[in-house]
C-alpha positions as CSV (number, residue, x, y, z in Angstrom):
1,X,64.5,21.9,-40.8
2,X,61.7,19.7,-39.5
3,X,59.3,18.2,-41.2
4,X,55.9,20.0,-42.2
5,X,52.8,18.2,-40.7
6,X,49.1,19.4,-40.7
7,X,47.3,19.9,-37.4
8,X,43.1,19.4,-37.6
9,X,41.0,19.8,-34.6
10,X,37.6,19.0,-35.5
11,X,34.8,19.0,-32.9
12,X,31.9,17.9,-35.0
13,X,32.3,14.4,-34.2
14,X,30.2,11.2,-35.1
15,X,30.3,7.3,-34.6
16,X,31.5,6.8,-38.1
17,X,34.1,9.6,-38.0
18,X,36.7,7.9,-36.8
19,X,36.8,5.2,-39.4
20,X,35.8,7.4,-42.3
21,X,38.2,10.1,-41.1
22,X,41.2,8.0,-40.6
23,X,40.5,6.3,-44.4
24,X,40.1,9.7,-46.1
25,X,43.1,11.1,-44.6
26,X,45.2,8.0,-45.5
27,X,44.1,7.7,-49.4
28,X,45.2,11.5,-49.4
29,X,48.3,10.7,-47.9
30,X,49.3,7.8,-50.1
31,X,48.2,10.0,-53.0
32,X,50.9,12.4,-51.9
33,X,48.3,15.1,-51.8
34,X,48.3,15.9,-48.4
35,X,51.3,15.7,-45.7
36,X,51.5,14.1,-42.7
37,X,48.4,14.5,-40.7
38,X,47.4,14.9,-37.2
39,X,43.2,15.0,-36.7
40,X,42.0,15.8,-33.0
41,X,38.4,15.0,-33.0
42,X,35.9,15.7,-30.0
43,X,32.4,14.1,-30.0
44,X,29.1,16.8,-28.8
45,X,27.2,13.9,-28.9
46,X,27.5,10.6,-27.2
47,X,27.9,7.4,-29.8
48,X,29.9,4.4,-30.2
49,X,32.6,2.9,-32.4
50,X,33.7,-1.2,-32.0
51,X,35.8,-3.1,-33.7
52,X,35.6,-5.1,-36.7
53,X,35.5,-8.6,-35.3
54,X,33.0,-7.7,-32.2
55,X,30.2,-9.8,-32.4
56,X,27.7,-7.1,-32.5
57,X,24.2,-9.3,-30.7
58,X,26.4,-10.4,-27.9
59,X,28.2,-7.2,-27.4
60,X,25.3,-4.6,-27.1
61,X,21.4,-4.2,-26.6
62,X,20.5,-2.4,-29.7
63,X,17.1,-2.1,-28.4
64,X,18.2,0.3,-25.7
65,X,20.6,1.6,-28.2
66,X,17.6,2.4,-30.7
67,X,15.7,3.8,-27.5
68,X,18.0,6.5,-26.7
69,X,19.4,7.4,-30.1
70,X,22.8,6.3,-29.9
71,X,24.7,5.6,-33.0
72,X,27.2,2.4,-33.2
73,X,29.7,2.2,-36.0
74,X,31.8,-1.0,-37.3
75,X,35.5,-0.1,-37.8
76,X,36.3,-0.7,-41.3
77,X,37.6,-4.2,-42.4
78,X,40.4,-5.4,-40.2
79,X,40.6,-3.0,-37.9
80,X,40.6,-4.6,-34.4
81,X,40.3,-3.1,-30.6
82,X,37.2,-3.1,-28.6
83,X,34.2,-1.2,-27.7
84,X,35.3,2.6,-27.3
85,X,32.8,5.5,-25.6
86,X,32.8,8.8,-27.5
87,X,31.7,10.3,-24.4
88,X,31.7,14.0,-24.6
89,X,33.8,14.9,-21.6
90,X,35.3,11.1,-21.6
91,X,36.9,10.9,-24.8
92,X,39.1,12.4,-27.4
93,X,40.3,11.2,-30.5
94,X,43.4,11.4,-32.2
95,X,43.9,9.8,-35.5
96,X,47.2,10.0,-37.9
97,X,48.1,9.0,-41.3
98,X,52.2,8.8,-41.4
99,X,54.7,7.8,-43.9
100,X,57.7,5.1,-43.0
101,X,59.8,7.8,-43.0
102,X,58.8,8.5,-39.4
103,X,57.8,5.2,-38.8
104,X,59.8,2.7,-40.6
105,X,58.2,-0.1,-38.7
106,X,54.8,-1.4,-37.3
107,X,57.0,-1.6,-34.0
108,X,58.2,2.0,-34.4
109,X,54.9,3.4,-35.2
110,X,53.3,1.9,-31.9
111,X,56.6,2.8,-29.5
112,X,57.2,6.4,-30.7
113,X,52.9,7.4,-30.5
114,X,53.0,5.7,-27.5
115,X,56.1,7.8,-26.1
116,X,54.6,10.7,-27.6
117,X,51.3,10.4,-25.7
118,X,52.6,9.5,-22.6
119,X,54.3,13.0,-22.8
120,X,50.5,14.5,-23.7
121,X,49.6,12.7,-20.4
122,X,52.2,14.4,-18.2
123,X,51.7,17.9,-19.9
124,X,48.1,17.4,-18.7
125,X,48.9,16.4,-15.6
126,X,49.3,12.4,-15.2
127,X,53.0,12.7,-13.6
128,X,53.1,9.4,-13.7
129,X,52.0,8.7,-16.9
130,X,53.6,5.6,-18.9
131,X,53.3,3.5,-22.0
132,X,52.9,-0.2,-21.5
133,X,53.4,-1.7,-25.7
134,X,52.0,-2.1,-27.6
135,X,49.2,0.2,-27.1
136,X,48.5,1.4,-23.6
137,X,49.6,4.4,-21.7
138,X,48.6,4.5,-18.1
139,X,48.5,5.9,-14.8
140,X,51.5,3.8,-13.0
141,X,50.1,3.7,-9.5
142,X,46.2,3.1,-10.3
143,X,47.1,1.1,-13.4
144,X,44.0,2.9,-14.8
145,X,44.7,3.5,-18.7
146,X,44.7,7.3,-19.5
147,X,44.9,6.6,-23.3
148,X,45.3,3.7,-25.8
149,X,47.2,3.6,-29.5
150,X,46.3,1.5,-32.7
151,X,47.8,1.0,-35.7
152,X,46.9,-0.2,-39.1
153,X,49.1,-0.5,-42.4
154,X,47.9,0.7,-45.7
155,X,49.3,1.2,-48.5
156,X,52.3,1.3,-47.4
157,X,51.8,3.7,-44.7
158,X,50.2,4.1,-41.4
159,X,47.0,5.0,-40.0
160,X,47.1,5.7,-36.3
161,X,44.0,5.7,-33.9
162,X,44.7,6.8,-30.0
163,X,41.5,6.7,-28.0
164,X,41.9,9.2,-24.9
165,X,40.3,9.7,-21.7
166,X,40.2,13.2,-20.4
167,X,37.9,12.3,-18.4
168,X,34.4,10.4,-16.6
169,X,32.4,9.4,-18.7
170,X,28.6,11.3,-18.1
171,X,26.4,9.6,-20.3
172,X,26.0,6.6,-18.3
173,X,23.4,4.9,-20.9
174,X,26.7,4.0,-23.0
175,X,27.9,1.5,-20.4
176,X,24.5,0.4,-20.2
177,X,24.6,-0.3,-24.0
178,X,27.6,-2.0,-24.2
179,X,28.0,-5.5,-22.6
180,X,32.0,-5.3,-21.7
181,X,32.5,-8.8,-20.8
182,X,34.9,-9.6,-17.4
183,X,37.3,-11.3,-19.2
184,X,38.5,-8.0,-20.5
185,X,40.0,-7.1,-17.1
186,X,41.4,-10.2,-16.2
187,X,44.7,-8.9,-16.4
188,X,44.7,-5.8,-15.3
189,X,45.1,-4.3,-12.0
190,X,41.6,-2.9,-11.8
191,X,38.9,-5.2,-12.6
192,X,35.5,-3.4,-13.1
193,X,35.2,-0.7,-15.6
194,X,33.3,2.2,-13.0
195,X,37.6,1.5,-11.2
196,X,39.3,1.7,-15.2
197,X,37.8,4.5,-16.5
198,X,38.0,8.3,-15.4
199,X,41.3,8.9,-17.1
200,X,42.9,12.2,-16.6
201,X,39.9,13.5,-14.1
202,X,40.2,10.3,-12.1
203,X,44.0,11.0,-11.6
204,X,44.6,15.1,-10.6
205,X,40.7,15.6,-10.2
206,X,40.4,18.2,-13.5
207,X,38.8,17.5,-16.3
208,X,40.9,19.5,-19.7
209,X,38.7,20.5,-22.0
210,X,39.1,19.8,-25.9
211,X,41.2,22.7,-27.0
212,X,43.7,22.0,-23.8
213,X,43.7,18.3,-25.0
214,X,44.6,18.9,-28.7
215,X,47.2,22.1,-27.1
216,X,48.8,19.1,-25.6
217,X,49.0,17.2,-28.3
218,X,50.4,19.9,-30.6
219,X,53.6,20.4,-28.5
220,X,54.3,16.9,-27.1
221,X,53.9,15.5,-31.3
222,X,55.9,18.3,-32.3
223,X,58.8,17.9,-29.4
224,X,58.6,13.7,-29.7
225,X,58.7,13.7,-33.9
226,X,61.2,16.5,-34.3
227,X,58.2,18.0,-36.6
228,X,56.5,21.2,-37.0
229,X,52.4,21.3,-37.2
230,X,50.6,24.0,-39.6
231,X,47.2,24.7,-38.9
232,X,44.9,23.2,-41.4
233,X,41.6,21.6,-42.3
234,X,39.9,18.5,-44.8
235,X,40.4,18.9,-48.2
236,X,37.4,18.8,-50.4
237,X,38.8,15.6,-51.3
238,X,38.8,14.5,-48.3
239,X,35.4,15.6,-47.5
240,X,33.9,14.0,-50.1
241,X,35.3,10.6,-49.7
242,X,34.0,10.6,-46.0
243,X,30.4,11.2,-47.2
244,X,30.9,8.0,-49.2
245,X,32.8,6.2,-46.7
246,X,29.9,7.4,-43.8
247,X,27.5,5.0,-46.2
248,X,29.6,2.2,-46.4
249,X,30.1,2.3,-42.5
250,X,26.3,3.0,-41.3
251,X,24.9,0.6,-43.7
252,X,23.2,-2.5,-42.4
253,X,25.6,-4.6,-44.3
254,X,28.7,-3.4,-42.7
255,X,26.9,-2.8,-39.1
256,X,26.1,-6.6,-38.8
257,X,29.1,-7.8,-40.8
258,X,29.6,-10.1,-37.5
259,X,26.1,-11.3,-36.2
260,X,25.7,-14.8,-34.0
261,X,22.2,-14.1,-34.9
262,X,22.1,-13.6,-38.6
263,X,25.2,-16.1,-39.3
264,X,23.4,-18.8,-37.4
265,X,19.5,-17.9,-38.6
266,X,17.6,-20.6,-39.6
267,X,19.6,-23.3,-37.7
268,X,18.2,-27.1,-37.2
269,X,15.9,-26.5,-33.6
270,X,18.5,-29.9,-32.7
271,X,21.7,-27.2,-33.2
272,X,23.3,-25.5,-30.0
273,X,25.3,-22.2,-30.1
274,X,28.8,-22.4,-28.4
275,X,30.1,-19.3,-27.6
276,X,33.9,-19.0,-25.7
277,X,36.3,-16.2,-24.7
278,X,39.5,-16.4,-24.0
279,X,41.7,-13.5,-22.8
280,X,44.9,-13.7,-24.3
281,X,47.0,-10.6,-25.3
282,X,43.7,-9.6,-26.9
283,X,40.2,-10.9,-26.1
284,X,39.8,-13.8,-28.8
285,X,35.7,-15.4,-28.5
286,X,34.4,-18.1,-30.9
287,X,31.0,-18.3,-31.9
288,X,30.4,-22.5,-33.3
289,X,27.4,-23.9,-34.2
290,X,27.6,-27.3,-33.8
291,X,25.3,-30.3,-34.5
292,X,23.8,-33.3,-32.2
293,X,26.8,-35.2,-32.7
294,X,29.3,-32.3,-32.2
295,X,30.2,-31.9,-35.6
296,X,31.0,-28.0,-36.4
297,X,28.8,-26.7,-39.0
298,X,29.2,-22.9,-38.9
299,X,31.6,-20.8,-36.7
300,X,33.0,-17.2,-36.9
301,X,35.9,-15.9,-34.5
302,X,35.2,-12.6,-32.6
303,X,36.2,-10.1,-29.6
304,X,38.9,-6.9,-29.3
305,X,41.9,-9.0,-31.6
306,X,43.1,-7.4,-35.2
307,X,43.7,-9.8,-38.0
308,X,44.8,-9.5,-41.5
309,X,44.6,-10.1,-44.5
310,X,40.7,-10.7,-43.6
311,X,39.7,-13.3,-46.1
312,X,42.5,-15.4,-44.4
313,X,40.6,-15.6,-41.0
314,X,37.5,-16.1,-43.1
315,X,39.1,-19.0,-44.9
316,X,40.2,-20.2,-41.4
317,X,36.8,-20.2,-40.6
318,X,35.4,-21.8,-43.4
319,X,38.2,-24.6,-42.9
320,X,36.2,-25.7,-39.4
321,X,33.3,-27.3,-40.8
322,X,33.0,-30.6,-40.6
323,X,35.1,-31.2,-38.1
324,X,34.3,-32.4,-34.2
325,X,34.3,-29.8,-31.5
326,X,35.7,-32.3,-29.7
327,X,39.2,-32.6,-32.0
328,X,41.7,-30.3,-30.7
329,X,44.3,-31.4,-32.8
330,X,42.3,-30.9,-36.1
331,X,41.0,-27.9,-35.3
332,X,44.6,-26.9,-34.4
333,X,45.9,-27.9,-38.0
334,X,43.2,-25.8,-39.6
335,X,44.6,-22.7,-37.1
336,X,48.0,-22.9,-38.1
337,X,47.4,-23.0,-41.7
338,X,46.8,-19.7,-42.1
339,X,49.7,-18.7,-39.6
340,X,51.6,-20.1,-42.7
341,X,50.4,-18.1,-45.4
342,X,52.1,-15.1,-46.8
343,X,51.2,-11.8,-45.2
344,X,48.8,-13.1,-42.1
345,X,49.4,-11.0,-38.9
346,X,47.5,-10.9,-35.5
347,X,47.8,-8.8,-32.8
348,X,50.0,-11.3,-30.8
349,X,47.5,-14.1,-30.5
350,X,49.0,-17.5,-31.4
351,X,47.4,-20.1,-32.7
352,X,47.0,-22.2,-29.2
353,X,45.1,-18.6,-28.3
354,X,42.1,-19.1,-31.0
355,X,42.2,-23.0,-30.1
356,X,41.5,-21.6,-26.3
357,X,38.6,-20.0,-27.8
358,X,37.3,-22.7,-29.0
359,X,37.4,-25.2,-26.5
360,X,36.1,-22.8,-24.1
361,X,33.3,-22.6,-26.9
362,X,32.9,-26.3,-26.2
363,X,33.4,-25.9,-22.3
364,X,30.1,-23.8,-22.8
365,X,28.1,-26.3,-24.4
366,X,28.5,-28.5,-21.2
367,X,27.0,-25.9,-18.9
């Protein structure tokens, strides 16, 4: 007999639903209150979600964000990826809280959503829909990504975000809002984001609408898993928990958790502000503030990566000061110190990757 999930659709969307979502339905989970979970989520109004370790003054003009009302959320601690539209015909959401039973590994829980949406893809159209690991599923011949997957572990289980792209995105003021550096497509086929984006529309000309999305969905979960979906909706539970959770991720604290302009306020007039990106598996930035001499005083890492445990990166951090921008070795050493310490995990970046960072941090300086 398969295994019982729930199925949510919910079309009430908002910038912080995604992150309080996801968290609500997870606690539940672990709780063993709630099964296995599948939550669709459509947005009626345009916003936007980032991750955790975007620097948010360099990433976006708040001003224009402030002018035309759009709401930006912080992913919760931790939880990496980039800037992502909630567009109402250019996005849907799918979000997933799933035991190691069906997905005994991080590897596992990334290859089988990944198989499992690239079905959603063809159903909808994308014939040649396919799954690149760890988390993107594409249109072969453009090389224009349809839909994306991201995992966090919790508690001994799994959340699982999948950004989607039914189709354009209308709203142009969110591209205007966001400040998607070029270093982002540097290895991919298409290098603008007006060629990436379009997702399902760009590729058969149609643009499904929510209900055909999450229909999709429903079967291609279903057939992939070996599971059966039931119908269902937030327990009050649930509910509540995202009210508090909302709080957490609207307030001012968490909004500017990374801020070049707050962490480096009230800096010596003599002190410059390096800042370097590196494209490596993920986008890894560094944000150094360094004295006449060279001599590091404050730094932060940013850009699209995931890291955890957190207060490991912010130890890492703290580690730099004091030492010369100049000293690759040193600041080297302090890198691979925390590659040594129980439970640290990145998304693929290595520890030559952050020093990349930094010395183009450093390269900056010079121009």
């Amino acid at each position: 007999m398969a295994k019982e999930w729930r199925f949510i659709l919910d079309v009430e969307g908002t910038a912080a639903k995604p992150l309080t979502a996801s968290m609500s339905l997870l606690s539940s989970r672990a709780a063993n209150k709630t099964p296995n979970t599948a939550l669709v989520m459509y947005w009626p109004k345009p916003c936007i979600t980032f991750g955790y370790f975007q620097d948010i003054d360099t990433d976006f003009d708040l001003e224009l964000a402030k002018k035309y009302n759009i709401e930006l959320a912080r992913r919760m601690e931790g939880m990496g990826g980039g800037t992502i539209f909630l567009d109402t015909h250019g996005f849907m959401g799918l979000a997933m809280s799933v035991d190691k039973e069906t997905y005994p590994t991080m590897k596992d829980a990334f290859n089988r959503t990944g198989e499992a949406l690239t079905e959603v893809y063809r159903m909808l159209g994308v014939e040649d829909a396919k799954y690149y690991p760890p988390d993107d599923v594409r249109a072969e011949a453009s090389g224009r990504k349809v839909g994306a997957v991201g995992i966090t572990e919790l508690f001994g289980y799994y959340i699982v975000n999948s950004s989607n792209m039914p189709g354009y995105i209308r709203d142009d003021i969110l591209i205007k809002v966001a400040k998607i550096p070029a270093e982002k497509f540097k290895d991919k086929k298409l290098k603008t984001f007006d060629e990436y984006q379009g997702g399902v529309e760009a590729e058969t000309g149609y643009c499904p609408n929510p209900y055909e999305f999450a229909g999709a969905v429903y079967k291609a979960f279903e057939d992939i898993l070996g599971i059966e979906f039931k119908p269902g909706w937030y327990t009050k539970e649930e509910l509540d928990q995202m009210a508090l959770l909302n709080m957490k991720a609207m307030s001012e604290e968490h909004t500017f958790a990374r801020s070049s302009k707050r962490k480096f306020a009230g800096a010596p007039k003599d002190y410059k502000v390096a800042i370097g990106k590196y494209k490596a598996r993920k986008l890894v930035e560094s944000r150094i503030l360094v004295d006449p001499k060279g001599v590091i005083k404050d730094m932060f890492f940013a850009g699209d990566f995931y890291a955890k445990p957190v207060p490991i990166l912010r130890e890492m951090e703290e580690s730099f000061k004091g030492v010369s921008i100049n000293d690759d070795d040193a600041m080297l050493k302090k890198i691979k110190a925390a590659y040594e310490k129980p439970g640290w995990e990145t998304s693929e970046i290595s520890p030559e990757d952050f020093l990349k960072a930094l010395i183009a941090g450093r390269e900056s300086l010079k121009k």
